[in-house]
C-alpha positions in Angstrom: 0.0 17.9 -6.0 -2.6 18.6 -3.5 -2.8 16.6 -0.1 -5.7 14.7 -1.5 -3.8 13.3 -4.4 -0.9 12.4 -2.3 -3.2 10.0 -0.1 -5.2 8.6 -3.0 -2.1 7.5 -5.2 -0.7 4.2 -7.3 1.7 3.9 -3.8 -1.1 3.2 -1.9 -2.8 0.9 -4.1 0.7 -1.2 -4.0 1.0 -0.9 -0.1 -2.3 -1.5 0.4 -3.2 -5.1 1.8 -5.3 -6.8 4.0 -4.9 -6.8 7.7 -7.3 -9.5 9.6 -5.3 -9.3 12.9 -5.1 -5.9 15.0 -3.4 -4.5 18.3 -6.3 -4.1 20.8 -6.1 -0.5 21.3 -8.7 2.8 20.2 -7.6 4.8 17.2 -5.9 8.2 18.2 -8.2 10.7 18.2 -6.2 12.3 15.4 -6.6 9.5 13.7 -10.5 9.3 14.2 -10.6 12.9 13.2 -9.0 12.8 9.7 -10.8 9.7 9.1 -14.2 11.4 10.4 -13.1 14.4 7.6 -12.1 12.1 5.0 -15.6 10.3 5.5 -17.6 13.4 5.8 -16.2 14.7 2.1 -16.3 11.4 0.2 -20.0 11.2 -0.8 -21.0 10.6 -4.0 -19.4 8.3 -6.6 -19.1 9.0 -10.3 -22.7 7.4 -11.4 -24.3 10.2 -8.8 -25.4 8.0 -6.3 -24.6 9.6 -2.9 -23.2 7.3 0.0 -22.5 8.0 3.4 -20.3 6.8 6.1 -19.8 6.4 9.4 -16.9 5.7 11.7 -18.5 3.4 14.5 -15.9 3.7 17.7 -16.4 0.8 20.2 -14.0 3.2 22.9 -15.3 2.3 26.8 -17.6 -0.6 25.7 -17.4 -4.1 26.0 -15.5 -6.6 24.0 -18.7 -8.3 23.4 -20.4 -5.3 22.2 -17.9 -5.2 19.3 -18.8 -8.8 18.1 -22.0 -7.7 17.1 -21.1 -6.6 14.4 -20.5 -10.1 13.2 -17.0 -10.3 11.7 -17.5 -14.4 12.4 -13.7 -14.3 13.9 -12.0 -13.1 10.5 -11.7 -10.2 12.2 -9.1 -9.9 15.4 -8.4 -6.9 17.6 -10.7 -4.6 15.8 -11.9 -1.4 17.5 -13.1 0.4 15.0 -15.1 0.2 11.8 -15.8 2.3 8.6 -19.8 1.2 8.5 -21.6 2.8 5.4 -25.0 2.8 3.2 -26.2 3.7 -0.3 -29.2 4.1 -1.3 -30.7 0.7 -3.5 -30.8 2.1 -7.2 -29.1 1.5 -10.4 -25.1 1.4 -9.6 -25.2 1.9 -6.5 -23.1 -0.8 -5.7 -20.4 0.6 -8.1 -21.0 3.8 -7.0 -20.5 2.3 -2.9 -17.3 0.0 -4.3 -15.6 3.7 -5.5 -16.2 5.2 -2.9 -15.2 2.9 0.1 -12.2 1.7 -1.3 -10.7 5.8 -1.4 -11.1 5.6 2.4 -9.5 2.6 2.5 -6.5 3.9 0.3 -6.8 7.3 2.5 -6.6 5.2 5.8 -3.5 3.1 4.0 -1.8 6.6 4.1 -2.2 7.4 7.1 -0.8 4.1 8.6 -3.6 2.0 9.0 -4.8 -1.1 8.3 -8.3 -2.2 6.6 -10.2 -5.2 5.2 -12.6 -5.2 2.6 -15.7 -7.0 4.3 -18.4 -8.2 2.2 -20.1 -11.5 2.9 -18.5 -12.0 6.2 -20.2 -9.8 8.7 -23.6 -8.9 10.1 -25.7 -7.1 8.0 -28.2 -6.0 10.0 -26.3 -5.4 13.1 -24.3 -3.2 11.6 -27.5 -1.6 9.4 -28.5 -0.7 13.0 -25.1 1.2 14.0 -26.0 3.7 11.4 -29.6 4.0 11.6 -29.9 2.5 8.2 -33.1 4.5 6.3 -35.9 1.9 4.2 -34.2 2.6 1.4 -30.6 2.2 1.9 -28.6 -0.8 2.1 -25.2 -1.5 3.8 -23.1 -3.6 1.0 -20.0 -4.0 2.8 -17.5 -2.4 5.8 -13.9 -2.2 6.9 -12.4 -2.6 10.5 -9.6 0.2 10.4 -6.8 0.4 13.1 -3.1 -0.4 13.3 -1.9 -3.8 12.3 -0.7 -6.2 14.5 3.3 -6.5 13.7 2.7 -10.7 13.7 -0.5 -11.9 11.6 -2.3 -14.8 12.9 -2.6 -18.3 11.4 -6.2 -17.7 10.8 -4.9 -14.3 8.9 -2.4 -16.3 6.7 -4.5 -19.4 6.0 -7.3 -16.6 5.0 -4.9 -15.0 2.5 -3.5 -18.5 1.0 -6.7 -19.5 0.5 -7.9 -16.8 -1.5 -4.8 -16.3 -2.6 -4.7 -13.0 -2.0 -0.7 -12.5 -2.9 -1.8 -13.3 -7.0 -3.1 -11.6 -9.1 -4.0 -12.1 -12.7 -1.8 -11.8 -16.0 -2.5 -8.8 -18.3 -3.4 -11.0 -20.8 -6.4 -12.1 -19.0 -7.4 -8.5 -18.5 -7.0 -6.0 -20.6 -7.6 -6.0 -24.7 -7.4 -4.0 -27.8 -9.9 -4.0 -29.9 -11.5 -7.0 -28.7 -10.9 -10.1 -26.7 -8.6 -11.6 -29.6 -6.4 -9.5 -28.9 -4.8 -9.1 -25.6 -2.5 -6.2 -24.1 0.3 -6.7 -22.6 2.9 -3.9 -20.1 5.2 -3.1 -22.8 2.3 -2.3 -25.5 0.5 -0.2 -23.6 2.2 3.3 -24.1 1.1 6.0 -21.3 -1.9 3.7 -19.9 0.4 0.8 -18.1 0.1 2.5 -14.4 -4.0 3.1 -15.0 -4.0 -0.5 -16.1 -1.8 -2.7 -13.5 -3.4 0.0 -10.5 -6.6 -2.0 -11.6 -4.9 -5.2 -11.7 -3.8 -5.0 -8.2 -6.8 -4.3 -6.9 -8.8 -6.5 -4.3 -12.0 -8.2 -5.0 -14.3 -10.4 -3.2 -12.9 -13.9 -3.1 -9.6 -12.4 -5.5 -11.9 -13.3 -8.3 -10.7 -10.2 -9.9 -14.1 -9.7 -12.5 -13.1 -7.0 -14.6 -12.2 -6.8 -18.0 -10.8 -3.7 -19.9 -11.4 -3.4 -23.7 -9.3 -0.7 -25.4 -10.3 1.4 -28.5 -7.7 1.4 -31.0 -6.0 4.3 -31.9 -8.3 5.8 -29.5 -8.2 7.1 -25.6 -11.1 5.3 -24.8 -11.4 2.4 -21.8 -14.7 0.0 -22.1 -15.1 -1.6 -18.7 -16.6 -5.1 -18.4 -17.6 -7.5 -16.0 -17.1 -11.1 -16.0 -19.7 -11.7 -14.0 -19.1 -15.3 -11.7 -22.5 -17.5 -12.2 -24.6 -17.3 -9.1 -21.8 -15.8 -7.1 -22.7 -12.5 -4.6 -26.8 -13.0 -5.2 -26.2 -14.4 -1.6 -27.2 -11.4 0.0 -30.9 -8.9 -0.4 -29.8 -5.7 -2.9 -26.1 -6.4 -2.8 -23.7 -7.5 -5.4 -20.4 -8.0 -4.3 -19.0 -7.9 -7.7 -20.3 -5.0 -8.5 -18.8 -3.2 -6.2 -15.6 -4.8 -7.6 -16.3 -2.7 -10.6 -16.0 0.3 -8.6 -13.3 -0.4 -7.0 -11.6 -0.9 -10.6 -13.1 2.3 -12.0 -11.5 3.9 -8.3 -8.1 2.4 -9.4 -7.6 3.4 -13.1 -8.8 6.5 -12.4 -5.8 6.7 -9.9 -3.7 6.0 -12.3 -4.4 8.6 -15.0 -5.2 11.4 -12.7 -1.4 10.2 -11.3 -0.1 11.2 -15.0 -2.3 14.0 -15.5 -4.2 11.7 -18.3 -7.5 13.9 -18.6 -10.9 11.6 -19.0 -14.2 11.0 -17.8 -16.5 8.5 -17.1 -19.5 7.6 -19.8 -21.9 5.6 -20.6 -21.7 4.8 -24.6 -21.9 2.6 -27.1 -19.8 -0.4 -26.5 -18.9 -3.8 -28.6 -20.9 -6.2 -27.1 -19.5 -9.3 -25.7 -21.1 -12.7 -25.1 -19.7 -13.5 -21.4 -18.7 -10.0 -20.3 -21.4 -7.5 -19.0 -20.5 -4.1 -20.3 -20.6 -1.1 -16.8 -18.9 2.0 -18.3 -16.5 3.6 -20.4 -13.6 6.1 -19.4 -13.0 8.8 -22.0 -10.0 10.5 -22.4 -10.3 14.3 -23.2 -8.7 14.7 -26.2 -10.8 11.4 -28.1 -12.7 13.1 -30.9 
């Protein structure tokens, strides 16, 4: 198993969680230099959008030069910051969601904490970090440094509240055939790890949006979403749910590549369903 595929793994989707509270001290510059690589390599997501990152290093300035980029005090400690942009188009937010949640799992190896920012930071400060081009948008960032060993009461009142420790059943989830008919761990057969790697995943406000539809008798994966009425048109261009899909499609791809299940990503036709929005379908290999 190459290097790659140890970092981006089911482990670190289970270890994973998110740190609000930091020590106050720089990243390593080992550390900033595998992250800088990481970054540099992890460009486009699996619609063809490219993305690109940036890791914005507040070493030698001011402590009130960091708080522009506007974490409103959910944020504690932070030094550092994985700042990124995609340009607007069709799935770009999925394509952005993939993509910045395999450097957060890559940064999980390596020790160090994250936070999946996406309504609570500046926008346009942190746009302006990166030199962010007409057409690009910045749809959310990360701080990334070394946990605090005690969280703050903001961080645990911040995790109750969203509840960030549940997750929802199977049942709710995943389906056979269609929504009558719902899957559950000891019926899925070879797919369980893809499956609960998604279900563990984080999502603005733990709303958890997606919704898997399985073929039966057949290797292939429909991915909806279940799309939260007037929630995450908040913000110009950006749709945090959306890039909750990609962090899904990140996930379950995790998990088959972890058991050598061979697939790809399509768009196809799909039953259509009256309260999910159909995104994309993974197809294993050997589906005829």
């Amino acid at each position: 198993m190459s290097q790659t595929s140890d970092m981006i793994s089911s482990n670190m989707i289970k270890k994973r969680i998110s740190c609000r509270t930091y020590r106050n001290a720089h990243l390593t510059e080992r550390d900033q230099q595998k992250l800088k690589d990481f970054l540099g390599q992890n460009i486009q997501g699996p619609f063809g959008n490219r993305v690109r990152f940036e890791l914005i290093d507040f070493a030698g300035k001011e402590h009130e030069e960091i708080k522009t980029l506007g974490t409103y005090g959910f944020i504690r400690g932070a030094r550092t910051f994985i700042v990124g942009a995609v340009i607007k188009g069709s799935l770009a937010m999925e394509d952005y969601g993939y993509c910045m949640e395999k450097n957060i799992l890559a940064a999980t190896y390596w020790g160090l904490g994250t936070c999946w920012l996406g309504g609570t930071f500046d926008r346009s400060a942190s746009a302006a970090k990166i030199n962010k081009k007409e057409d690009e948008v910045v749809p959310a960032i990360t701080p990334v440094g070394y946990a605090k060993d005690k969280k703050s009461i903001m961080d645990s009142t911040i995790r109750f509240f969203a509840k960030s420790n549940s997750r929802k059943a199977w049942e709710e989830l995943f389906f056979e055939g269609d929504t009558s008919s719902p899957l559950k761990p000891n019926v899925s057969e070879k797919f369980e790890l893809p499956f609960e790697c998604v279900r563990l995943g984080p999502s603005a406000s733990n709303r958890q949006p997606w919704r898997i539809i399985k073929e039966k008798d057949k290797e292939i994966f429909h991915f909806y979403l279940s799309r939260t009425p007037g929630y995450g048109k908040i913000f110009a261009d950006v749709s945090l749910q959306d890039i909750d899909m990609g962090i899904a499609m990140c996930h379950f791809e995790i998990g088959a590549q972890e058991l050598n299940l061979k697939g790809s990503w399509k768009t196809i036709p799909a039953p259509q369903q009256k309260v999910f929005e159909y995104v994309v379908s993974w197809v294993g290999e050997f589906t005829g």
